[in-house]
Residue frames as qw, qx, qy, qz and C-alpha x, y, z in Angstrom:
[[0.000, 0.888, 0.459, 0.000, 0.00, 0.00, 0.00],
 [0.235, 0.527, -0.157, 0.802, 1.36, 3.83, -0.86],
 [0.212, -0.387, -0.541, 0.716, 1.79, 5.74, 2.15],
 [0.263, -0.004, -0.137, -0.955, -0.43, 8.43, 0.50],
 [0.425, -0.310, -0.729, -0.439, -3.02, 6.23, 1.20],
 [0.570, -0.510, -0.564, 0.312, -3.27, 6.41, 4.90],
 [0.294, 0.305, -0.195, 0.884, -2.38, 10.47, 5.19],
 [0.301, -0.552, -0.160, -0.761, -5.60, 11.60, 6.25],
 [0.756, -0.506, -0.172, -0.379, -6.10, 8.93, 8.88],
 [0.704, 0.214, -0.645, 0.206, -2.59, 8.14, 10.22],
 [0.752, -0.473, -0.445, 0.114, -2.14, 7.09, 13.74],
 [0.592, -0.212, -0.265, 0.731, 0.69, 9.27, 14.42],
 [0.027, -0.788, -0.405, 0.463, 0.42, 12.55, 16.14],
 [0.420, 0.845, 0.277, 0.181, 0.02, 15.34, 13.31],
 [0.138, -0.973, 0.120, -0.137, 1.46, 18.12, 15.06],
 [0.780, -0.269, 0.340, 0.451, 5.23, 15.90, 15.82],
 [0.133, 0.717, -0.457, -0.509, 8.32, 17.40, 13.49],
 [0.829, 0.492, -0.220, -0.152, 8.67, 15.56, 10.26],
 [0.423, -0.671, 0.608, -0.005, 11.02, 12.86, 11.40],
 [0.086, 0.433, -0.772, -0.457, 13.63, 10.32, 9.84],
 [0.328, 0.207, 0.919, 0.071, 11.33, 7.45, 9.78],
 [0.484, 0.614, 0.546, -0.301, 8.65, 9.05, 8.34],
 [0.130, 0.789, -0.325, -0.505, 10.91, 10.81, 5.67],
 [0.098, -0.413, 0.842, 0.333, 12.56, 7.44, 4.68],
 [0.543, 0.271, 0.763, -0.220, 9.23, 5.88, 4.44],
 [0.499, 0.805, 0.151, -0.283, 8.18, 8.44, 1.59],
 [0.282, 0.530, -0.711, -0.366, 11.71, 7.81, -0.40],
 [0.318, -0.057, 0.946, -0.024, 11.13, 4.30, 0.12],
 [0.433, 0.440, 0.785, -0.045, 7.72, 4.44, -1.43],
 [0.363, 0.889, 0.143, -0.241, 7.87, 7.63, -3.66],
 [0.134, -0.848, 0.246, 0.450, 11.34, 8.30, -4.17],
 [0.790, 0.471, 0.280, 0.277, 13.63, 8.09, -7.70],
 [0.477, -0.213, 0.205, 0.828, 16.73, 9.31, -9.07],
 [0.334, 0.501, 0.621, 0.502, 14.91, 10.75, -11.50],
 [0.163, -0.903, -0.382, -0.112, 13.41, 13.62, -9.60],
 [0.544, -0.587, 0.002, 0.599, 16.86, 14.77, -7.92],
 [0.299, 0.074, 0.375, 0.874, 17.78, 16.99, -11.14],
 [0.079, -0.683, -0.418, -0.594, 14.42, 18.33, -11.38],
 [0.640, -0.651, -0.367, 0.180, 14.54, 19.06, -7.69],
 [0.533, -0.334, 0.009, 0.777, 17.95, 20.83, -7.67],
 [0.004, 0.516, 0.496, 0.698, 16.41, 22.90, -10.55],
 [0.179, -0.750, -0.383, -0.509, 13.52, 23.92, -8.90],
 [0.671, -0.554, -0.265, 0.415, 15.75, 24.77, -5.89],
 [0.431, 0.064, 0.322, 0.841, 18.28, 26.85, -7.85],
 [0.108, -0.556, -0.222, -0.794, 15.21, 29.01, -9.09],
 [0.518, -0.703, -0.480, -0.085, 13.38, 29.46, -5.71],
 [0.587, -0.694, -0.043, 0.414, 16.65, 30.67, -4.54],
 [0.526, 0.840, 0.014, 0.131, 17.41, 32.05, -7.74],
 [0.293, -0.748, 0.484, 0.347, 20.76, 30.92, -7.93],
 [0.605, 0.684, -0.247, -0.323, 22.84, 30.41, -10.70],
 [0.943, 0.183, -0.167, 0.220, 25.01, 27.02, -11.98],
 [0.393, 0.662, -0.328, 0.547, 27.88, 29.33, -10.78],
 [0.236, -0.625, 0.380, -0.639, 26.90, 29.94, -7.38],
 [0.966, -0.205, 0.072, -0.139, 25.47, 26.32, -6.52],
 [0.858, 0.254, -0.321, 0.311, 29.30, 25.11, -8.13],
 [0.048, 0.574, -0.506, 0.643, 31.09, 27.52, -5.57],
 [0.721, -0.460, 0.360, -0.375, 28.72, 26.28, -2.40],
 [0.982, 0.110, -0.155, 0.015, 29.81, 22.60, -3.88],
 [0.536, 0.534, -0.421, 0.500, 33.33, 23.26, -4.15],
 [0.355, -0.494, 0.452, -0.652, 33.09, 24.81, -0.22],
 [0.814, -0.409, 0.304, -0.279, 31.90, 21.25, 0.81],
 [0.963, 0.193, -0.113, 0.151, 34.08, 19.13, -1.43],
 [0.672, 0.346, -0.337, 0.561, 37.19, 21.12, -0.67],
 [0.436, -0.626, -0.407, 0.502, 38.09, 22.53, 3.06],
 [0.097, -0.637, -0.022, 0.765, 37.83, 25.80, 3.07],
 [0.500, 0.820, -0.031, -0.276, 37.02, 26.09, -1.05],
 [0.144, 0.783, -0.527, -0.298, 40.64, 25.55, -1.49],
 [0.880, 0.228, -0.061, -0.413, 41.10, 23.25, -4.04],
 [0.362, 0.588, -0.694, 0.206, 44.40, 21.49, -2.69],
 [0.170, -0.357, 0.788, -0.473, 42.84, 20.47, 0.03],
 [0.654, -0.211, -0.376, -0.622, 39.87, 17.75, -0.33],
 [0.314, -0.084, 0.804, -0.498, 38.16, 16.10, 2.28],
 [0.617, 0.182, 0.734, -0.220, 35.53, 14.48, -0.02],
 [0.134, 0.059, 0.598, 0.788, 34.89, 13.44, -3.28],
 [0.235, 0.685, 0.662, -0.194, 31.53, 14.81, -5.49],
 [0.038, 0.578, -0.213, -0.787, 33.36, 17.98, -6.98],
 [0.600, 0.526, 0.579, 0.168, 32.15, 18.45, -10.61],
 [0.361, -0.170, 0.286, 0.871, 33.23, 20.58, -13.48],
 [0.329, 0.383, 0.201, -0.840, 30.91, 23.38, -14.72],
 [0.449, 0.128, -0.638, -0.612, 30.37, 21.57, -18.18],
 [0.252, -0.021, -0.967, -0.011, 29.39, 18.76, -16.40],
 [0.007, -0.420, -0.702, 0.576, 26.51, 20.37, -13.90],
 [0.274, 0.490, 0.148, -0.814, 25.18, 21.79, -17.03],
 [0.422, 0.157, -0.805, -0.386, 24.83, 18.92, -18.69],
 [0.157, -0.316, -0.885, 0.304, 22.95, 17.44, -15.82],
 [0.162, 0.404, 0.591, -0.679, 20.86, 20.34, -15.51],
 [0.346, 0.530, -0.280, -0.722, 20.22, 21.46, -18.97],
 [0.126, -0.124, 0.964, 0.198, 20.01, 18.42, -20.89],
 [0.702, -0.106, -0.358, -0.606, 16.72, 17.41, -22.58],
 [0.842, -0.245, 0.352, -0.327, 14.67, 14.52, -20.32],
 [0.979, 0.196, 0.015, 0.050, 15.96, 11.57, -22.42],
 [0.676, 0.546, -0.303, 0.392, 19.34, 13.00, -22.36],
 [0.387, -0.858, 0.174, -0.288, 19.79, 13.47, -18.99],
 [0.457, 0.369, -0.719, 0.371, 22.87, 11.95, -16.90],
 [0.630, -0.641, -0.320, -0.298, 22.65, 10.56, -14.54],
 [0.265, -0.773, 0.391, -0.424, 23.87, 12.02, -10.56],
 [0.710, -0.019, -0.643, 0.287, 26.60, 9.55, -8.58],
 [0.608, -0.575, -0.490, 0.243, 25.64, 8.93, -5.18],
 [0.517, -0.331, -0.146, 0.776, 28.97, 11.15, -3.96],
 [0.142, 0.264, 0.247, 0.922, 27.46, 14.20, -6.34],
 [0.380, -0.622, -0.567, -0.382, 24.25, 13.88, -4.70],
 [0.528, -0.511, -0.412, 0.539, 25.69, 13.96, -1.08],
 [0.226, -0.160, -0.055, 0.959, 27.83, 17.61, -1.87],
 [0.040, -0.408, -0.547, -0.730, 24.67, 18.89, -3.79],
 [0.546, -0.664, -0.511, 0.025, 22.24, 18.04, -0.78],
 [0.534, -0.364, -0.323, 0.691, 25.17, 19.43, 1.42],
 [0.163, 0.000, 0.183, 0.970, 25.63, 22.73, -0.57],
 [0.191, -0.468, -0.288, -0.813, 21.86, 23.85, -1.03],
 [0.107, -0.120, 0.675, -0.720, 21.44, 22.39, 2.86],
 [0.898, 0.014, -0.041, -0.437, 18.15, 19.93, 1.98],
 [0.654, -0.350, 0.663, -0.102, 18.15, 16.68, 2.98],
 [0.052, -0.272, 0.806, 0.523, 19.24, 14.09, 0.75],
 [0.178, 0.292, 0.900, -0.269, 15.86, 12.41, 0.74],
 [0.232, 0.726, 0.255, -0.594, 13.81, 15.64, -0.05],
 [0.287, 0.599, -0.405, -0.628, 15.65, 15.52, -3.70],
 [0.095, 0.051, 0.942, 0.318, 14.56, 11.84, -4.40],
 [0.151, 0.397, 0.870, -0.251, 11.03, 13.10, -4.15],
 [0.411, 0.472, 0.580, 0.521, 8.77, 14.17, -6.32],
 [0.049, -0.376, -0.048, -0.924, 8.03, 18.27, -7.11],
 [0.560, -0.403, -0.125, -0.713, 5.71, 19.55, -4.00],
 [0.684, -0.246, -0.684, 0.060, 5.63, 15.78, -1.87],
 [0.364, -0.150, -0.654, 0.646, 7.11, 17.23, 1.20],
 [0.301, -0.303, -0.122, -0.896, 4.67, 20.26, 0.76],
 [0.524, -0.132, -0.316, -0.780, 2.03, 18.25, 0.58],
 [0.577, -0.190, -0.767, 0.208, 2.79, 15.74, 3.34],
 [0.237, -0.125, -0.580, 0.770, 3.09, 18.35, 5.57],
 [0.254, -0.125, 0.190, -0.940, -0.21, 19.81, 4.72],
 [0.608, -0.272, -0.684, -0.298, -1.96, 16.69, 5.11],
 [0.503, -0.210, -0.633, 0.550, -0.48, 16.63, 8.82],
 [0.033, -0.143, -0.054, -0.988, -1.99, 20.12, 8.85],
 [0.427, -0.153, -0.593, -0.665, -4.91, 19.21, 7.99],
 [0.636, -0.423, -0.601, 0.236, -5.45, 16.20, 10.74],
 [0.336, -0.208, -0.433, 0.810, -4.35, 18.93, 13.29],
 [0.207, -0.090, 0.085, -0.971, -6.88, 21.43, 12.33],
 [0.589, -0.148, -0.643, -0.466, -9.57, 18.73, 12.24],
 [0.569, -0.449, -0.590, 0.355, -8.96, 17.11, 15.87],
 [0.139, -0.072, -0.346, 0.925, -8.91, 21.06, 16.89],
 [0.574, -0.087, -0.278, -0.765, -12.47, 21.41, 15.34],
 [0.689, -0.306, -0.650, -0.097, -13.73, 18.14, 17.00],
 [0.415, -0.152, -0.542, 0.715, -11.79, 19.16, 20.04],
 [0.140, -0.118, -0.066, -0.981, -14.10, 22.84, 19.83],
 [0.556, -0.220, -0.334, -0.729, -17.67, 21.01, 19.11],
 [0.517, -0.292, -0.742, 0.311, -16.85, 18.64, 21.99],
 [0.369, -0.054, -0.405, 0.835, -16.34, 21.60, 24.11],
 [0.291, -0.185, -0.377, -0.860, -19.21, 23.76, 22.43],
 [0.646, -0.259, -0.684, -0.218, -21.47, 20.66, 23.64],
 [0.490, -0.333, -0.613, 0.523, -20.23, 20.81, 27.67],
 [0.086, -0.074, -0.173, 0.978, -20.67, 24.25, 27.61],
 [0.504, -0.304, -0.330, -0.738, -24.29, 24.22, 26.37],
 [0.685, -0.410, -0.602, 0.017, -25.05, 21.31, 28.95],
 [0.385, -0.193, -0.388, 0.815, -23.09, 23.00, 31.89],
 [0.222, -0.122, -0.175, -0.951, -25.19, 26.67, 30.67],
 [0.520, -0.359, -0.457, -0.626, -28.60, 24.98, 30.72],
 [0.631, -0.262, -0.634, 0.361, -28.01, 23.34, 34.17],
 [0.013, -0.176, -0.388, 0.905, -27.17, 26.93, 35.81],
 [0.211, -0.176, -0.135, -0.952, -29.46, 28.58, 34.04],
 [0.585, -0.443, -0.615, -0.289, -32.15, 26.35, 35.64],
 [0.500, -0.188, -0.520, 0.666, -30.70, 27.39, 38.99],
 [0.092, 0.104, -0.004, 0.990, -31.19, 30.84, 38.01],
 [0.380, -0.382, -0.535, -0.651, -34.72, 30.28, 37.43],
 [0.632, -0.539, -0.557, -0.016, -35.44, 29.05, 40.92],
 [0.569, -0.460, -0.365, 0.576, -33.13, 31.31, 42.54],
 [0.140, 0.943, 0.285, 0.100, -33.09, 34.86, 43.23],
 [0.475, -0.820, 0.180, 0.264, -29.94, 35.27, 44.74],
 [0.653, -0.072, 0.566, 0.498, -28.25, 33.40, 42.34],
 [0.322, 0.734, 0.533, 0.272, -29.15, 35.60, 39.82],
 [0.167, -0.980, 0.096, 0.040, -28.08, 38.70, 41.50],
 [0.769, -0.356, 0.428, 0.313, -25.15, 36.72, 42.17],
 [0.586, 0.334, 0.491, 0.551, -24.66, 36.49, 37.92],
 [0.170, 0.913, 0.116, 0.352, -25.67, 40.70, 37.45],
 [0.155, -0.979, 0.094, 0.090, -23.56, 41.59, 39.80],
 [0.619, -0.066, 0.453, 0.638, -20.47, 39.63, 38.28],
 [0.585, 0.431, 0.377, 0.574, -21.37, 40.79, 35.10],
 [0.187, 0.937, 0.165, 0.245, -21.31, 44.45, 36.50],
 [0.642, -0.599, 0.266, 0.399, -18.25, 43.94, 38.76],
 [0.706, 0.292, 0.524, 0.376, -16.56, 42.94, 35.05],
 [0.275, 0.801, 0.256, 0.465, -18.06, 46.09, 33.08],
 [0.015, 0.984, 0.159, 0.075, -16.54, 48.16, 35.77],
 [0.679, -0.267, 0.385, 0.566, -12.92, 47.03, 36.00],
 [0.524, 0.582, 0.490, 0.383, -13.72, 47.63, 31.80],
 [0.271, 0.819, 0.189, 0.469, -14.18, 50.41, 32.17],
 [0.598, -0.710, 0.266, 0.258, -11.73, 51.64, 34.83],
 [0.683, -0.150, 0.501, 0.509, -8.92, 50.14, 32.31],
 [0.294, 0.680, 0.483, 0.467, -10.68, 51.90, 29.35],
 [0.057, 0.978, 0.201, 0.019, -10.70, 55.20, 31.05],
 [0.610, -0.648, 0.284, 0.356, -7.05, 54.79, 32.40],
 [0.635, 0.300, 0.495, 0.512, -6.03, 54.06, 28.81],
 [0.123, 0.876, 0.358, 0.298, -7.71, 57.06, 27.72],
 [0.423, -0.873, 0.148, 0.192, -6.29, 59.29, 30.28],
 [0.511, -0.500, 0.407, 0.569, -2.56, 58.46, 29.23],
 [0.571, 0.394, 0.570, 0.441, -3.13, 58.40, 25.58],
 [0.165, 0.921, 0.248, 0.250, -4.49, 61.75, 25.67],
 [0.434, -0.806, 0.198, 0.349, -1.64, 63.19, 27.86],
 [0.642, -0.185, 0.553, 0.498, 0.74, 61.86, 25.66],
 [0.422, 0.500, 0.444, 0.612, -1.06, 63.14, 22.49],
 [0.241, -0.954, -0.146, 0.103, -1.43, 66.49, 24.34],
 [0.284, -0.830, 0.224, 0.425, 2.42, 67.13, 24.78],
 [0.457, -0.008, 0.541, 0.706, 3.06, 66.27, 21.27],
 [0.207, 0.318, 0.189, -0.906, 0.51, 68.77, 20.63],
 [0.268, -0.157, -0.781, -0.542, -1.92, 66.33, 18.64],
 [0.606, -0.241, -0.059, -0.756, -5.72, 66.39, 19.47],
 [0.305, -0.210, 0.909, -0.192, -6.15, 63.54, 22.20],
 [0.278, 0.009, -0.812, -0.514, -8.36, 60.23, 20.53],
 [0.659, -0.340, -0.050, -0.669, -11.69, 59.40, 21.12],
 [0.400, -0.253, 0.786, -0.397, -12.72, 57.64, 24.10],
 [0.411, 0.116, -0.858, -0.285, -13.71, 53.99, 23.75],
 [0.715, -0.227, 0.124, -0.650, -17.03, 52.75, 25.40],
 [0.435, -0.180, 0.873, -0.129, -16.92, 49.53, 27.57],
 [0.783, 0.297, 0.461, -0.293, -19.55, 48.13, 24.77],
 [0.430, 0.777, -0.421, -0.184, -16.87, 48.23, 22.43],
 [0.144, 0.593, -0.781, 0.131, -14.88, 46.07, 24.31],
 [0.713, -0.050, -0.678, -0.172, -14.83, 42.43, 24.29],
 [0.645, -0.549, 0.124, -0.517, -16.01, 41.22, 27.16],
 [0.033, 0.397, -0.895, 0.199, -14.42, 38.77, 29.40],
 [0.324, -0.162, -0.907, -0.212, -15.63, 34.89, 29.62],
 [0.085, -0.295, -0.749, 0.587, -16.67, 35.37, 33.01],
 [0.483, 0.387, 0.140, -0.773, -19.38, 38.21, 31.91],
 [0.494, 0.144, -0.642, -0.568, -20.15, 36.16, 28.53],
 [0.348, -0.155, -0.917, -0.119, -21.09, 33.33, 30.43],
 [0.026, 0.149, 0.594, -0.790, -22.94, 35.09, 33.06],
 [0.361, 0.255, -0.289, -0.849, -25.10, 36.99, 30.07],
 [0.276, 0.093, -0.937, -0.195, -25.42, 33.37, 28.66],
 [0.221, -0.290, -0.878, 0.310, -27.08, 32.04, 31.75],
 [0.280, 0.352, 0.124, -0.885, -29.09, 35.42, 32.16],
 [0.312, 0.293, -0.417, -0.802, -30.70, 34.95, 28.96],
 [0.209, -0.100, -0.970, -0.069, -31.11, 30.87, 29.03],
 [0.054, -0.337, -0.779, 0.525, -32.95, 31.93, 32.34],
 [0.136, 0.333, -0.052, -0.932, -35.14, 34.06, 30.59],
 [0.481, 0.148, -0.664, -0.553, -36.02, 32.47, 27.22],
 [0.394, -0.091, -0.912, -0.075, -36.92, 29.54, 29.27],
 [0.089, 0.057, 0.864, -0.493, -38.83, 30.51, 32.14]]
């Protein structure tokens, strides 16, 4: 079975970094030599660089320091030769030896893996894994959505039977609005000072019904209202 079959529903957690097993799984089942030239390509333009500048980063891993007396590995290539690999028509392509792949990978700093795979794959693994994470955050919401309506309809039957309790919920929700607006006027106050000694016209004040209310008053309201509609 392709692993692209199982993206939407796989067992492992979405939201985990892309890691070696799951990388080697997709060269194992996706990857080809074939793609590693189109890959360096479409690397080269994204980073719009030029056969010139990719052969310099190469050289820098194949020889210490660039200098070309000293090597510490093999993969170096000669400019005709990395433009024959990249230029070439499909059917005429050459094809890349292991040790050319390594410095290549090394020099544009992508794993080696990532250039056996086709145009977009890693993209588009990672926005399956996306995907599953925004889904279990939406299930995770209408779960929550659900306790909160059950928890709501429970007080709000309190409310109905009690009077105190009720007071209890107006006078949160006016305890709330006046902090609000305490914090709203303090704002105000410095804002205008400030546009005062730069000699700008101070900004209009901002009404607590402007301002998003805090849970504690939303759910109070809630339960106010429940107790209402229903009694």
């Amino acid at each position: 079975m392709s692993i692209l079959e199982g993206w939407p529903m796989a067992d492992e957690q979405a939201s985990a970094p892309f890691s070696w097993d799951e990388g080697s799984a997709l060269v194992a089942d996706l990857g080809r030599g074939e793609h590693a030239l189109r890959r360096i390509s479409d690397e080269l333009d994204r980073r719009q660089w030029t056969q010139a500048k990719l052969l310099k980063a190469i050289n820098e891993v194949v020889f210490e320091d660039g200098d070309q007396s000293k090597r510490h590995r093999d993969g170096d290539m000669h400019p005709s030769t990395l433009s024959r690999l990249l230029n070439d028509s499909p059917d005429q392509k050459r094809q890349l030896s292991i040790d050319q792949l390594l410095v290549i990978a090394k020099a544009l700093e992508v794993p080696v893996g990532e250039l056996l795979l086709p145009r977009g794959m890693r993209d588009r693994y990672e926005a399956w894994r996306l995907l599953k994470v925004a889904a279990e955050l939406r299930a995770r919401i209408a779960a929550d959505e659900y306790e909160l309506e059950k928890l709501t309809n429970r007080l709000a039957t309190v409310a109905r039977e009690s009077d105190d309790f009720r007071a209890d919920l107006s006078n949160t929700i006016a305890g709330f609005r006046k902090r609000d607006e305490e914090f709203l006027t303090k704002v105000w106050e410095n804002d205008s000072e400030a546009m005062r000694q730069l000699g700008k016209e101070p900004p209009a004040r901002q009404s607590v019904d402007d301002w998003a209310p805090s849970p504690w008053e939303q759910v109070c309201s809630l339960i106010l209202t429940k107790a209402e509609s229903d009694g």
